[in-house]
C-alpha positions as CSV (number, residue, x, y, z in Angstrom):
1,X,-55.6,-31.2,-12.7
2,X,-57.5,-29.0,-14.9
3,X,-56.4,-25.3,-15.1
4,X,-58.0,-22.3,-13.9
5,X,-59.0,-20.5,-17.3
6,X,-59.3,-23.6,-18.5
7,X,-63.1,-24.0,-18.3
8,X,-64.3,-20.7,-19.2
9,X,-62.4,-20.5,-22.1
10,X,-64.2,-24.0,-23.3
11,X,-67.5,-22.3,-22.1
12,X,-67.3,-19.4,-23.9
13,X,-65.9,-21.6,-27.1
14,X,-69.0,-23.7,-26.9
15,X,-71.7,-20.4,-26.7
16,X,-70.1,-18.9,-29.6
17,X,-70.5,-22.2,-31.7
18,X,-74.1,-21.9,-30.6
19,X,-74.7,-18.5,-31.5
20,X,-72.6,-18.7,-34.7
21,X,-75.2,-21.3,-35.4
22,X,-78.3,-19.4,-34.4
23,X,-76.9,-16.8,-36.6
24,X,-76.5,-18.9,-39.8
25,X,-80.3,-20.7,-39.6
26,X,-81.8,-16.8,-39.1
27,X,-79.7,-15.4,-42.2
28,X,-80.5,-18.3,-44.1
29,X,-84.0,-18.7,-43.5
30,X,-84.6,-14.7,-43.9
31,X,-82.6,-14.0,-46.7
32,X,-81.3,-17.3,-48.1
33,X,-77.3,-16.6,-48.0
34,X,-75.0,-18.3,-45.7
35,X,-74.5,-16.4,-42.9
36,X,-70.5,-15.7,-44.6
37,X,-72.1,-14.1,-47.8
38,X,-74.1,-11.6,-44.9
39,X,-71.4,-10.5,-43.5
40,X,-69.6,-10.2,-46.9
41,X,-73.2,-8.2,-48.2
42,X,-73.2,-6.3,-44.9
43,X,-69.2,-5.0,-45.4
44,X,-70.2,-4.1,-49.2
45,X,-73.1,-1.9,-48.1
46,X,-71.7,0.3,-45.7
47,X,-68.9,1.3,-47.9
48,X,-69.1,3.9,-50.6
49,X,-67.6,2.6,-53.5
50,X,-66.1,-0.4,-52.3
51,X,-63.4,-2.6,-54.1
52,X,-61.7,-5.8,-54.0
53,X,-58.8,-4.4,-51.6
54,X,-61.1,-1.9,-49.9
55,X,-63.4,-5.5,-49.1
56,X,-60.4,-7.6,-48.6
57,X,-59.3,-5.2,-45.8
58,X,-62.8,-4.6,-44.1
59,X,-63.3,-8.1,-44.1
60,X,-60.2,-9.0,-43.4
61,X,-59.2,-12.1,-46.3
62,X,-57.3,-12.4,-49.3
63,X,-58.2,-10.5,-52.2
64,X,-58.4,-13.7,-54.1
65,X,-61.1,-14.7,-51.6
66,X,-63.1,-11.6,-52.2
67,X,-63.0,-12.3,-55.9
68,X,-64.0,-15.3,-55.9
69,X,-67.4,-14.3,-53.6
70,X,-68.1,-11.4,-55.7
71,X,-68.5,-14.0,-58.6
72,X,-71.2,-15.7,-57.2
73,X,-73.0,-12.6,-55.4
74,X,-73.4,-11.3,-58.8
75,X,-74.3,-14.7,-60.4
76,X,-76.9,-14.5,-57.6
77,X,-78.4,-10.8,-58.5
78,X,-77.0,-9.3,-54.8
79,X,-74.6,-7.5,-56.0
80,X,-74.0,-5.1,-59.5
């Protein structure tokens, strides 16, 4: 017996893969980042004078994990 919510919830799972998806091949073949370091260059520029806790808390992650994308963003020329 399948559950009520059961199918819309699977549904709605399945059209945010898709659009996660969609998302990723237009960032990446626009810009050439991964749709993560889009979001993370997207946070960055609507903040002043941001920082690693300022980012981690925007974004919602680990200091550690905003540290370790800021290396490669600036390896990469996106950020200063």
């Amino acid at each position: 017996m399948q559950l009520l919510g059961q199918g819309i919830a699977v549904t709605l799972h399945e059209l945010v893969h898709l659009i996660d998806g969609f998302a990723e091949h237009l960032v990446r073949e626009r810009f050439g980042v991964s749709y993560s370091q889009y979001h993370f260059l997207a946070a960055t520029s609507t903040l002043d004078d941001p920082d690693v806790t300022t980012l981690a808390e925007c974004l919602m992650v680990s200091k550690a994990a905003v540290s370790k994308r800021l290396d490669g963003l600036v390896t990469d020329g996106w950020i200063e």
